[in-house]
KETI-309540 format. One record per residue (C-alpha): x, y, z; residue in one letter. Coordinates in Angstrom, 1 decimal, m for minus. Layout:
<balos>
(balo (X, Y, Z), "A")
...
</balos>
This chain:
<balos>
(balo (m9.5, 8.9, m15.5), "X")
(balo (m12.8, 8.8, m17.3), "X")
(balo (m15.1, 11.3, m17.9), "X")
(balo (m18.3, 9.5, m16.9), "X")
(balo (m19.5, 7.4, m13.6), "X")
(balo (m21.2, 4.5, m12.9), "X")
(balo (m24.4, 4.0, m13.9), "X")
(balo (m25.2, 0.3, m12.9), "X")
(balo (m26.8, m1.5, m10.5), "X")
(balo (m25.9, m1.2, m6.6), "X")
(balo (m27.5, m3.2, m4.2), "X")
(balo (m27.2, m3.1, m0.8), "X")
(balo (m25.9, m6.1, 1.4), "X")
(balo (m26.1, m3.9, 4.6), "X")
(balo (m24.7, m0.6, 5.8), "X")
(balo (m21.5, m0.9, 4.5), "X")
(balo (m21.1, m3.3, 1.7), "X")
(balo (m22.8, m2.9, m2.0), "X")
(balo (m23.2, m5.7, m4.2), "X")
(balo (m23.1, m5.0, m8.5), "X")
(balo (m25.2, m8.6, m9.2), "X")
(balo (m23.3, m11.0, m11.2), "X")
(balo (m26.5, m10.9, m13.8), "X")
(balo (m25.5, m7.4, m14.8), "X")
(balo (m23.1, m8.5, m17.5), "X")
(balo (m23.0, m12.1, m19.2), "X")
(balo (m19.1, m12.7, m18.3), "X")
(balo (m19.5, m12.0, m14.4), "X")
(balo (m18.5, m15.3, m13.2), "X")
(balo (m18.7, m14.1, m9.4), "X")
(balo (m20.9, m10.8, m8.1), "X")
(balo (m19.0, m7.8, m6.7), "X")
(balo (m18.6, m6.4, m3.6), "X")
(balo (m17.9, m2.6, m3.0), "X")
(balo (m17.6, m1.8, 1.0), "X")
(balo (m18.8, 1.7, 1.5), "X")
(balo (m20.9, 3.6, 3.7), "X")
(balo (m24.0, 6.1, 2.5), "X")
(balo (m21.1, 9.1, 2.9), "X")
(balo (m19.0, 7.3, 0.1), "X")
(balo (m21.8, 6.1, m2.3), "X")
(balo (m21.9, 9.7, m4.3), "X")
(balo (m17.4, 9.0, m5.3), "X")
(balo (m19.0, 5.9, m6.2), "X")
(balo (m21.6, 6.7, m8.8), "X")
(balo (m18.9, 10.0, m9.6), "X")
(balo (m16.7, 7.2, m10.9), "X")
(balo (m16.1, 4.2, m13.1), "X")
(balo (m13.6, 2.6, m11.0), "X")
(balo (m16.9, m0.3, m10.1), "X")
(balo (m17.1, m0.9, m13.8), "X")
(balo (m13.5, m2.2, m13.0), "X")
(balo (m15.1, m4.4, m10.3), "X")
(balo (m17.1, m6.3, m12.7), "X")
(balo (m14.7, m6.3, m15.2), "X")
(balo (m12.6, m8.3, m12.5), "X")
(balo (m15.4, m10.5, m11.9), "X")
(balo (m14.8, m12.0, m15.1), "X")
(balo (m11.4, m13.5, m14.7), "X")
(balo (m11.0, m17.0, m14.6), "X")
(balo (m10.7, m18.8, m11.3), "X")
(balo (m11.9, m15.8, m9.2), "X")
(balo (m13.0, m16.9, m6.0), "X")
(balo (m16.2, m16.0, m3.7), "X")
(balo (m16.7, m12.0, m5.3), "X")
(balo (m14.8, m9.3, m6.6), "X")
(balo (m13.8, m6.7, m3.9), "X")
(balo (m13.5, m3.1, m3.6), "X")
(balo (m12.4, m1.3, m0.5), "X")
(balo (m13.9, 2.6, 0.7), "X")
(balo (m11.1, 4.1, m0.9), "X")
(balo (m11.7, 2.7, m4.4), "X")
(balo (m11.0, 4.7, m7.7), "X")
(balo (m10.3, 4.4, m11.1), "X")
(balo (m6.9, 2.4, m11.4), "X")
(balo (m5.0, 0.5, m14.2), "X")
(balo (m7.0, m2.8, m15.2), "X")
(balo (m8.2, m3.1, m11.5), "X")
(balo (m9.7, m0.3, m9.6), "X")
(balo (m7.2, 1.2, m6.8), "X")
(balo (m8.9, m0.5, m3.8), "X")
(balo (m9.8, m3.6, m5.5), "X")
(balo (m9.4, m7.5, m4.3), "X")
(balo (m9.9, m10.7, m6.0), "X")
(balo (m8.7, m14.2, m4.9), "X")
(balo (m7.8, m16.7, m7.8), "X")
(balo (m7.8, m20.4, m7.1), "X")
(balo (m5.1, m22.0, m9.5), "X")
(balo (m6.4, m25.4, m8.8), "X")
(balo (m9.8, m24.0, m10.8), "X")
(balo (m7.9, m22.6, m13.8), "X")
(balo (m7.2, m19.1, m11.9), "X")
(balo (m5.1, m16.5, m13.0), "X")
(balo (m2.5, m13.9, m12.0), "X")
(balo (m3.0, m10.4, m13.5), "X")
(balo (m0.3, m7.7, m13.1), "X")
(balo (m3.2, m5.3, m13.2), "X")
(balo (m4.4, m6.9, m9.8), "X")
(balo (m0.9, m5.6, m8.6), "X")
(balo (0.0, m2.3, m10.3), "X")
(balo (3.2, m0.6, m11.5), "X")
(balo (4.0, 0.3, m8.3), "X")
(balo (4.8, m3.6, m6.9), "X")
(balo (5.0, m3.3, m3.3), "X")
(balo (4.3, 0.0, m2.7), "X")
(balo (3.5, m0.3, 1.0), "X")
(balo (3.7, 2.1, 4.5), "X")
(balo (6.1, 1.4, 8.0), "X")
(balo (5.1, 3.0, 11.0), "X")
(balo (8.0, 3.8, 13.4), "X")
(balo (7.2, 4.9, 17.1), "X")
(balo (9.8, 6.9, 19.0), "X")
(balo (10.6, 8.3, 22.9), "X")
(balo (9.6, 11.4, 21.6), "X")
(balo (6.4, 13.7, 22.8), "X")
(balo (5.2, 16.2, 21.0), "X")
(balo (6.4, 18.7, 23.3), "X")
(balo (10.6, 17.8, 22.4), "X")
(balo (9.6, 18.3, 18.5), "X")
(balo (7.0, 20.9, 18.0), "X")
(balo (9.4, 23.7, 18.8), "X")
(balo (11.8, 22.4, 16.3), "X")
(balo (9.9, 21.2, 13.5), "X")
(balo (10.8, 23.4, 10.8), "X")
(balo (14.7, 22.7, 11.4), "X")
(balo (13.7, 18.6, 12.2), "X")
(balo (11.9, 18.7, 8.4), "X")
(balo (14.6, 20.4, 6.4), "X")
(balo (17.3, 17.9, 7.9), "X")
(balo (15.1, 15.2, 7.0), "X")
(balo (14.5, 16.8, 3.3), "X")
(balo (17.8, 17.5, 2.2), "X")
(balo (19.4, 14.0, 3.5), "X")
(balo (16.4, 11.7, 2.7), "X")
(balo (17.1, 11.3, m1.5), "X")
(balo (13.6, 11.9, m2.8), "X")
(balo (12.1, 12.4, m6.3), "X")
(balo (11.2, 11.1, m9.8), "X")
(balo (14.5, 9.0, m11.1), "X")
(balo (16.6, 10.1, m7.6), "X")
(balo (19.4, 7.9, m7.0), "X")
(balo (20.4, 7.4, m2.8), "X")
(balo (23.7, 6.6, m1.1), "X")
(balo (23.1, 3.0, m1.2), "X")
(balo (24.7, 0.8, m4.8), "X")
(balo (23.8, m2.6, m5.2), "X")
(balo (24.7, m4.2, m8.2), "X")
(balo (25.8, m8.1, m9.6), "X")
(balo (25.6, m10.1, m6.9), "X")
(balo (24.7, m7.8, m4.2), "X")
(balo (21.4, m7.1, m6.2), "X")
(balo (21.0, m10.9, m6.5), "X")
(balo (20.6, m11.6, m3.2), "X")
(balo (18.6, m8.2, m2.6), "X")
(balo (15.9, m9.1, m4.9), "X")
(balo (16.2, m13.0, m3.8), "X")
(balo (16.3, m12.2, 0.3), "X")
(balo (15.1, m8.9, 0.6), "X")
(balo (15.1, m7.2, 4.4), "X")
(balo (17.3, m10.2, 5.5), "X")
(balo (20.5, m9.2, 2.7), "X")
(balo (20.4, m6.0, 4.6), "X")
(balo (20.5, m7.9, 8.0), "X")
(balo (24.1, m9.0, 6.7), "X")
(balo (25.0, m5.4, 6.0), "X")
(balo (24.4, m4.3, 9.3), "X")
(balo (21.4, m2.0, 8.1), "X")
(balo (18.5, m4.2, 9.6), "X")
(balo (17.7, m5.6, 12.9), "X")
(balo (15.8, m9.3, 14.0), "X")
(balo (12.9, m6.5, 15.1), "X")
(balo (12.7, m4.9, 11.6), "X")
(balo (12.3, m8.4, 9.9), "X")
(balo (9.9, m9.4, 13.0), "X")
(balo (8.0, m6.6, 12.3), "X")
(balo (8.0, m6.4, 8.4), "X")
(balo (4.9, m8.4, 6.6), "X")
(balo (6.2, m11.8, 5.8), "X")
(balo (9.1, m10.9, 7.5), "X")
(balo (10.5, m8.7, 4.2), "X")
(balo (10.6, m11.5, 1.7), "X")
(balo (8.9, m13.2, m0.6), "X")
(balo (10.0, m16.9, m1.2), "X")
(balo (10.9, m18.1, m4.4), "X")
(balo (11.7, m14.7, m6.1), "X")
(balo (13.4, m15.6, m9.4), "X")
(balo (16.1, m12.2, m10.1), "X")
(balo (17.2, m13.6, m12.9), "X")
(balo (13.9, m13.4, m14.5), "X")
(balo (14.6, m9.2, m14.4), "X")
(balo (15.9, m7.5, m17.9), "X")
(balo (18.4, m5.3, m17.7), "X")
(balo (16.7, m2.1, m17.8), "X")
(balo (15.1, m3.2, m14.9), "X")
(balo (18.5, m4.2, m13.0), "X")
(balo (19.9, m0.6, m14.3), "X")
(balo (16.9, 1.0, m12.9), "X")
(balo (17.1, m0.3, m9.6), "X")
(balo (20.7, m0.3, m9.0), "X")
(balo (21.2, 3.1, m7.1), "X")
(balo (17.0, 3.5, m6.1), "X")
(balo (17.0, 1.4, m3.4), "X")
(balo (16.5, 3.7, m0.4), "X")
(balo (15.0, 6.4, m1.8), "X")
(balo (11.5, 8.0, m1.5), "X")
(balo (10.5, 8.8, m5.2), "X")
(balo (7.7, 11.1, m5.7), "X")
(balo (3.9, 11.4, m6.5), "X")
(balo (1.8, 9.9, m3.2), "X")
(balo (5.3, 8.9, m1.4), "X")
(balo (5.9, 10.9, 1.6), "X")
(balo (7.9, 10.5, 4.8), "X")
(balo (5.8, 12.0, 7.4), "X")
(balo (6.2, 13.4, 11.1), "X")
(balo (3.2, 13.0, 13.4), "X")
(balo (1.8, 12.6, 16.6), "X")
(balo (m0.9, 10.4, 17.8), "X")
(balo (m3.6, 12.8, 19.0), "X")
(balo (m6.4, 10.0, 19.8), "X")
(balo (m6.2, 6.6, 21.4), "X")
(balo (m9.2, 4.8, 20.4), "X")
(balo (m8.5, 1.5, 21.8), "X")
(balo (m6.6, 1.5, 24.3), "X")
(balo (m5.1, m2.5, 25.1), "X")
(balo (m4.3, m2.5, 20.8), "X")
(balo (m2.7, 0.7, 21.4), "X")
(balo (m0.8, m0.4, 24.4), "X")
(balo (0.4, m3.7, 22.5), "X")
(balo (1.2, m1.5, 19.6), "X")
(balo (3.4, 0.5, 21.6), "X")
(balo (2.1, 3.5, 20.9), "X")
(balo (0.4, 6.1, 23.0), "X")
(balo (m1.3, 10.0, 22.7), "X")
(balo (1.0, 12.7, 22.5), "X")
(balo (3.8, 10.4, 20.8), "X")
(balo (5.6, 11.4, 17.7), "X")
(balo (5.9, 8.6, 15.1), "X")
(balo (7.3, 8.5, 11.8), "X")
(balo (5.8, 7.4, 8.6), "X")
(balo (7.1, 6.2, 5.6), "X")
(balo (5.3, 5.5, 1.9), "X")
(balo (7.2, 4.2, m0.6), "X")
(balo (7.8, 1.1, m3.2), "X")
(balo (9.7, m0.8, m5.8), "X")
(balo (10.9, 2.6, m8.2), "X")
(balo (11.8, 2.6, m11.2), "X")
(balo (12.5, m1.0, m10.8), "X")
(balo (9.1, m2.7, m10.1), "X")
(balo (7.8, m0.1, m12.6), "X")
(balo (10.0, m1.9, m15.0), "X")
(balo (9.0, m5.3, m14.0), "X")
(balo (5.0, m4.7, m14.3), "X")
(balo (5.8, m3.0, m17.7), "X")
(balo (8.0, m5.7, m18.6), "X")
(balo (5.3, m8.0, m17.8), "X")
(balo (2.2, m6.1, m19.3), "X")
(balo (4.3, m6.7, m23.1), "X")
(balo (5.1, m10.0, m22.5), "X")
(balo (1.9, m11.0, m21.6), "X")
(balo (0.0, m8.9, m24.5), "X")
(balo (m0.8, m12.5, m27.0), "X")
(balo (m1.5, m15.0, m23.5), "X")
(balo (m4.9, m14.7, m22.3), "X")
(balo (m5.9, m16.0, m26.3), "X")
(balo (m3.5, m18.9, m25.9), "X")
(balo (m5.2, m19.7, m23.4), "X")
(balo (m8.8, m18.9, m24.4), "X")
(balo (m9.7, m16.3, m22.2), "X")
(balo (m11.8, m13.5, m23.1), "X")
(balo (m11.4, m10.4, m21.6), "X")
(balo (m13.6, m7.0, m20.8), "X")
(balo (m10.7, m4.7, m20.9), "X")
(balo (m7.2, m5.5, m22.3), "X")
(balo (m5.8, m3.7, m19.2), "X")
(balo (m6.6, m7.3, m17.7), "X")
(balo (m4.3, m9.3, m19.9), "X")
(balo (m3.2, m11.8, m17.8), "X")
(balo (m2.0, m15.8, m17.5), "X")
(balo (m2.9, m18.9, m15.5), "X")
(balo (m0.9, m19.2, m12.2), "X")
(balo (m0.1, m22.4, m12.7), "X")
(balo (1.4, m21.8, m16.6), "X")
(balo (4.8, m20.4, m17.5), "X")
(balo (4.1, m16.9, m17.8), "X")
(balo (2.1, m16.9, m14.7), "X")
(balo (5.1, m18.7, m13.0), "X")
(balo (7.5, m15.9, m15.0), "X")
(balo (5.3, m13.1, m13.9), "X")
(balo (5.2, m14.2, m10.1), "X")
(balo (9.0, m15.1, m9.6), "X")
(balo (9.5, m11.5, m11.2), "X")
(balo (7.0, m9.2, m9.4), "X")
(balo (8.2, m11.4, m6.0), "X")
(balo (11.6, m10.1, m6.3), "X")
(balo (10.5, m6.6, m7.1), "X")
(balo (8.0, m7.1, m3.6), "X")
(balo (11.3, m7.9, m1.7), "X")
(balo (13.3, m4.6, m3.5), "X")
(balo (10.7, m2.7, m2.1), "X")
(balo (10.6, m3.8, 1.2), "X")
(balo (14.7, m3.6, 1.0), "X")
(balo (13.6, 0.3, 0.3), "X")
(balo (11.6, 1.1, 3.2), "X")
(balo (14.1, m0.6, 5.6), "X")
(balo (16.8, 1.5, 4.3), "X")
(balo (14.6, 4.6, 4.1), "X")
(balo (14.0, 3.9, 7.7), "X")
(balo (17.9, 3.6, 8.3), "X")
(balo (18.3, 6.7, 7.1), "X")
(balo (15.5, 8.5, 9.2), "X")
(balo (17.0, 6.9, 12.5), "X")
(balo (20.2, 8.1, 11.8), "X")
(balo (19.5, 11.8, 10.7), "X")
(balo (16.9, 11.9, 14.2), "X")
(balo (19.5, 10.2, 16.4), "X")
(balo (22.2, 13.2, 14.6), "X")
(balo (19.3, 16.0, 14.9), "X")
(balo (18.3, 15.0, 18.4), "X")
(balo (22.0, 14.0, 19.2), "X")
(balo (21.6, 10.7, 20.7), "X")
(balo (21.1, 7.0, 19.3), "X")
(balo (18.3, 6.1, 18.0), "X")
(balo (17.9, 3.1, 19.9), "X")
(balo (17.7, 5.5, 22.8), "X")
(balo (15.2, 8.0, 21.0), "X")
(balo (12.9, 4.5, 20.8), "X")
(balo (12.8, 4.6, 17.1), "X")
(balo (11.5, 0.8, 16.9), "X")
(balo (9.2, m0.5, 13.8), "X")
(balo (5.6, m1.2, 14.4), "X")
(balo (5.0, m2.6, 11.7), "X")
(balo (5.6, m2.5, 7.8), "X")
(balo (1.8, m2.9, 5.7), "X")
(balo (1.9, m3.8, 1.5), "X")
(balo (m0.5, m2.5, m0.7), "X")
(balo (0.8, m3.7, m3.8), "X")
(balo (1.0, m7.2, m4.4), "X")
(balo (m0.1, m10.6, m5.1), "X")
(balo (0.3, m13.4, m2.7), "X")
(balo (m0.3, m17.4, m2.6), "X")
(balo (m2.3, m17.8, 0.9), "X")
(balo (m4.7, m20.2, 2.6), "X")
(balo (m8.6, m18.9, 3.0), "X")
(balo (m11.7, m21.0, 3.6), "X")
(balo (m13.8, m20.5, 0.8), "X")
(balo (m17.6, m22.4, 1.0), "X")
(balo (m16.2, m23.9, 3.7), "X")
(balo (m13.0, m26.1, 2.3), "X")
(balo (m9.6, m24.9, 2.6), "X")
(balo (m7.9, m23.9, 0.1), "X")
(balo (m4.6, m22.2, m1.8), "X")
(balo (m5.5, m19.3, m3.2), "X")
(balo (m3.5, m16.0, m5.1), "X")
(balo (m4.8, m13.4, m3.6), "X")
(balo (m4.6, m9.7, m5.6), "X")
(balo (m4.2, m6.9, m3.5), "X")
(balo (m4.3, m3.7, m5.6), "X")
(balo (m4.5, m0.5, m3.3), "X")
(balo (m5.6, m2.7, m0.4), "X")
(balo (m3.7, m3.9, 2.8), "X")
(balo (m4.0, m7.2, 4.5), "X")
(balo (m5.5, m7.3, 8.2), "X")
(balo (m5.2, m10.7, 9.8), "X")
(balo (m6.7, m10.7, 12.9), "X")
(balo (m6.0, m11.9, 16.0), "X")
(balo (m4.4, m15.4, 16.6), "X")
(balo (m3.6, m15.9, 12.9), "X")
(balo (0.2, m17.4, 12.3), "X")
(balo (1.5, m14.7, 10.1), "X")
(balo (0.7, m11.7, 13.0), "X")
(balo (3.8, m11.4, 14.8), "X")
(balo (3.6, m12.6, 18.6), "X")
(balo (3.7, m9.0, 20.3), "X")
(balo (0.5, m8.3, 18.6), "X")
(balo (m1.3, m11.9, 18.3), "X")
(balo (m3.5, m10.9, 20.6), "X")
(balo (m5.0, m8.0, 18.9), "X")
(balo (m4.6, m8.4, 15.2), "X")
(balo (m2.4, m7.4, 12.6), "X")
(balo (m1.4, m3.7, 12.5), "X")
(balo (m3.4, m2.2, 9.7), "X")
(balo (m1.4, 1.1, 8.5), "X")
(balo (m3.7, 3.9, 6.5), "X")
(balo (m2.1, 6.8, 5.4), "X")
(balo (m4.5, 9.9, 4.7), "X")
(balo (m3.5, 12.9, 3.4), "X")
(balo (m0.9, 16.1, 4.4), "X")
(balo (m3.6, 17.9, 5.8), "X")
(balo (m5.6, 15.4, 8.3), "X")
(balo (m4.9, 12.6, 9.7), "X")
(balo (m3.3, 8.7, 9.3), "X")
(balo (m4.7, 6.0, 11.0), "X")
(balo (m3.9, 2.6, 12.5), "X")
(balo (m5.8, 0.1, 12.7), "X")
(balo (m5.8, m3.9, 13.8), "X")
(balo (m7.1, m6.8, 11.6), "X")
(balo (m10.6, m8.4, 12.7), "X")
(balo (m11.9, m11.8, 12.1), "X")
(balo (m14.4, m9.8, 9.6), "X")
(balo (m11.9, m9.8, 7.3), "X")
(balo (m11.1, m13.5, 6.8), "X")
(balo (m14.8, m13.8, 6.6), "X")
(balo (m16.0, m11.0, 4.3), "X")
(balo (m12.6, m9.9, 2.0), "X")
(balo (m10.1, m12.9, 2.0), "X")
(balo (m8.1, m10.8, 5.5), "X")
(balo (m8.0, m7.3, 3.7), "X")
(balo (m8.9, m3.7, 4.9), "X")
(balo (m8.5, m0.3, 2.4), "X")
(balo (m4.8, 1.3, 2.1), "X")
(balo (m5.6, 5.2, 1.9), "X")
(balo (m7.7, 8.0, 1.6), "X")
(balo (m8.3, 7.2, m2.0), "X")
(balo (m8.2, 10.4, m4.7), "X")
(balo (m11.1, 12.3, m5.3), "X")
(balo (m9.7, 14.4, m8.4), "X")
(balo (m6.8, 13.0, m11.1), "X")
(balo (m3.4, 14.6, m11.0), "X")
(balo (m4.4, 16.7, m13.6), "X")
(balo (m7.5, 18.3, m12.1), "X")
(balo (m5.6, 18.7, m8.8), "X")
(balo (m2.8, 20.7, m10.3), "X")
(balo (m5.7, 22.7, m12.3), "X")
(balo (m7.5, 23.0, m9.0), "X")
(balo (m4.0, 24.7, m7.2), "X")
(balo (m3.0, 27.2, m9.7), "X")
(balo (m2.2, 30.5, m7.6), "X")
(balo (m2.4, 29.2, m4.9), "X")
(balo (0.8, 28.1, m2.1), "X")
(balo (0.0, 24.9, m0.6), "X")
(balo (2.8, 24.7, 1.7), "X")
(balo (1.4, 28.2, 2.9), "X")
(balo (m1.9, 26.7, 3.4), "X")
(balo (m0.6, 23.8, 5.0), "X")
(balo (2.0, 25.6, 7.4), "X")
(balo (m1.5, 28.1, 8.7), "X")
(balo (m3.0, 24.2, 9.5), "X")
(balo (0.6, 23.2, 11.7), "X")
(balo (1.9, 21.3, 8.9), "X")
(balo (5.6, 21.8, 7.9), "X")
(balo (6.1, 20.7, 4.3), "X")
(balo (8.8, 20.3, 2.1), "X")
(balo (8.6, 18.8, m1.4), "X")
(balo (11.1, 19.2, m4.6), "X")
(balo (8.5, 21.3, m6.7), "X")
(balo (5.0, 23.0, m6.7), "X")
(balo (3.1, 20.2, m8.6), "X")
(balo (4.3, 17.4, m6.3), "X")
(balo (2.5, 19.4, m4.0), "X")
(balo (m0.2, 20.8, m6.0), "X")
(balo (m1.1, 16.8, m7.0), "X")
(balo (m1.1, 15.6, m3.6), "X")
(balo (m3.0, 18.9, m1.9), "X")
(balo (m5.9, 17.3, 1.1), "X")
(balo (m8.6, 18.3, m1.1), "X")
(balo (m7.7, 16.0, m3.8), "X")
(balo (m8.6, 12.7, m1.5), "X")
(balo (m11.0, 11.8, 0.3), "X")
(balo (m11.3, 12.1, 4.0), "X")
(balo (m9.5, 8.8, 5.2), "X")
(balo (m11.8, 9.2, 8.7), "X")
(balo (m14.8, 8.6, 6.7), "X")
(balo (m13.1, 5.9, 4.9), "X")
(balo (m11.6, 4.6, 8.4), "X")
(balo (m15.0, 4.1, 9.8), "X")
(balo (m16.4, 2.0, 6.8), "X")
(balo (m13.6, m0.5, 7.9), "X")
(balo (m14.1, m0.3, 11.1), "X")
(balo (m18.3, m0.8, 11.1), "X")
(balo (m17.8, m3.3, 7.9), "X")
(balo (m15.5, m5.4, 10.6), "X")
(balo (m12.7, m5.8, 8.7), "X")
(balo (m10.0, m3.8, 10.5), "X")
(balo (m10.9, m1.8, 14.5), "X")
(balo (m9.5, 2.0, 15.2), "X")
(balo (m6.8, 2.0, 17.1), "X")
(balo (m5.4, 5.5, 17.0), "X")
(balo (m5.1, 8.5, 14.9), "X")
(balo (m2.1, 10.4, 13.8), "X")
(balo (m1.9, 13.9, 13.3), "X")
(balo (1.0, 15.6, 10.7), "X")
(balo (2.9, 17.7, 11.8), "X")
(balo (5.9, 17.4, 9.0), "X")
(balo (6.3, 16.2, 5.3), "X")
(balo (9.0, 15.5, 3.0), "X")
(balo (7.4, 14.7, m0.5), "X")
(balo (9.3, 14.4, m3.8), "X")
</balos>
């Protein structure tokens, strides 16, 4: 991350959005658009990360402004937290910086029968269980092989190959965004260092900002989007972050080469080389999409099997079912990806690509793609903090159609780099600390936990309540840790 912040213009739009003029560099083809409230605006001029929003302003094709959500940071190409909607009718292009290494990297909510009350007495026991069956850290390999065909139709179906396995119900796919898969995935488009990677990773948690989480909702904020969520105070819920492995790593790096010569074939001049990218509508922008689609579907293949696992070691611990113990998906939210969807933009209609890098979508109410349980309110919105606080979920306004092409923020957002974290926990025992807070952790090795301590983000209540006055997403309910498994 780099040493310096921002020292351009901000100006303010109202309480909680931030404009960086398109005059303040030459190539801005659209302004940009930070949402933030006063809290926030110091991380803002502490970092560069809305250097990267203009930088994204300059792409070809970008629509209405580039975005930034409360949890922005410095990020590869495009800031963690950042948004931009290409038109590919207008000459707009698909960047895998817009999508990240991590393709797919996304958070499930599951709600149980439980109450705080059967679990808080055995927690400790609950979260080894859960740590030494639930395969977890950098490179780990899971129970679960695919390979050949089998990895075919993974990366071409996701969540509904699993269905045929007997490891995923009509609920889970119901519940999953775009129902676990992303049409017109092209597999074959995958080398073979990316296959290898991915052959024994599916179902695994990995490591760095991955977690599956115990908690319990400790506030009901709203209390008909609560009930319609199926969630209520004093439940324990599970929580799973994870993403594509080793194999969507592969794909964006895959990508990031092939791509290195394209955006001069096609005469585009770029701010930062971390940009390369190619017009949608060419054959590395087609190559690129088919690729990073079937990656998207991997990684949604992960989570569902992640969440097999859970079930079955909390239906063993708790010995009954899990159907019984209640353990149903609420929803499954991406924060990774790049997606062909319709928005009004100056009032006509239109197919845009719409980057999501760090940011989740929120639909609101009445849109098509919301399952029907939760028409009526909105689109679950899913925002993990960090092991010390709290998560949150949310439901999709209208706001966000209007203001950020139906997108909210994904996180906390870091405050210090890996690095400065680790530098920042020397002597120090952060599963101590956490235990004296009621957190139970459990992690492969001191600088996963070091890396990921509270006070290296930023406190996802303050970023909560940016989304929630900026419209784009309401507060539904908080959820309190009280268990971790990290890599």
């Amino acid at each position: 991350m780099p040493d310096r912040g921002y020292h351009g213009p901000l100006e303010r739009i109202d309480e909680h959005c931030w404009r960086i003029p398109k005059g303040y560099r030459a190539s801005m083809r659209v302004e940009g658009r930070i949402f933030a409230d006063k809290r926030l605006l110091d991380h803002l001029r502490d970092d560069q990360a809305p250097e990267q929003v203009a930088n994204v302003a300059t792409l070809p094709g970008i629509q209405t402004a580039s975005f930034a959500m409360p949890d922005i940071h410095w990020g590869y190409g495009f800031p963690i937290g950042g948004v931009a909607a290409t038109d590919p009718a207008e000459g707009g292009v698909i960047s895998p910086g817009g999508v990240g290494y991590d393709i797919n990297c996304g958070v499930r909510l599951v709600r149980s029968n439980l109450r705080i009350d059967d679990v808080q007495p055995r927690i400790e026991r609950l979260m080894d269980a859960l740590f030494h069956r639930v395969p977890a850290g950098v490179g780990k390999g899971g129970p679960y092989l695919f390979g050949g065909k089998e990895l075919q139709r993974l990366l071409g179906e996701g969540v509904a190959y699993l269905k045929t396995r007997g490891l995923a119900t009509d609920a889970d796919i119901e519940n999953t965004e775009a129902n676990g898969c992303l049409r017109d995935a092209k597999p074959e488009l995958l080398s073979e260092r990316a296959l290898a990677r991915g052959g024994d990773q599916c179902g695994t948690l990995g490591a760095g900002n991955h977690f599956l989480e115990v908690q319990v909702v400790d506030e009901v904020c709203n209390t008909l989007a609560a009930e319609a969520l199926g969630i209520s105070e004093g439940m324990v819920c599970f929580m799973i972050h994870s993403g594509s492995r080793g194999l969507g790593y592969q794909v964006c790096d895959d990508a990031l080469r092939a791509m290195r010569r394209v955006p001069a074939k096609y005469g585009i001049e770029l701010p930062d080389r971390q940009l390369v990218c190619a017009p949608i509508e060419s054959p590395e922008g087609q190559e690129y999409l088919g690729a990073m689609r079937a990656a998207a579907n991997y990684a949604w293949a992960n989570r569902q099997l992640l969440m097999w696992q859970m079930r079955e070691i909390v239906a063993e611990f708790f010995g009954r079912s899990w159907e019984s113990l209640g353990l149903e998906l609420v929803y499954d939210v991406v924060h990774n990806i790049a997606k062909m969807e319709k928005h009004t933009v100056d009032g006509v209609r239109k197919t845009v690509c719409v980057h999501r890098k760090g940011a989740t979508r929120a639909f609101p109410p009445g849109h098509p793609e919301v399952p029907s349980r939760y028409r009526s309110v909105g689109q679950p919105v899913i925002i993990p903090g960090d092991m010390g606080r709290a998560s949150w979920v949310l439901v999709g306004q209208q706001g966000s159609m209007d203001r950020a092409f139906g997108t909210s923020c994904h996180g906390a957002g870091r405050l210090m780099s890996r690095t400065a974290a680790v530098r920042n926990a020397q002597g120090r025992r952060i599963d101590r600390e956490l235990a004296e807070q009621g957190v139970i952790a459990r992690c492969r090795s001191w600088k996963g936990l070091a890396e990921e301590q509270p006070a290296a983000y930023k406190d996802v209540s303050i970023v909560v309540d940016a989304v929630h006055q900026a419209g784009l997403a309401k507060k539904v309910a908080r959820l309190r840790p009280i268990g971790v498994v990290k890599g």
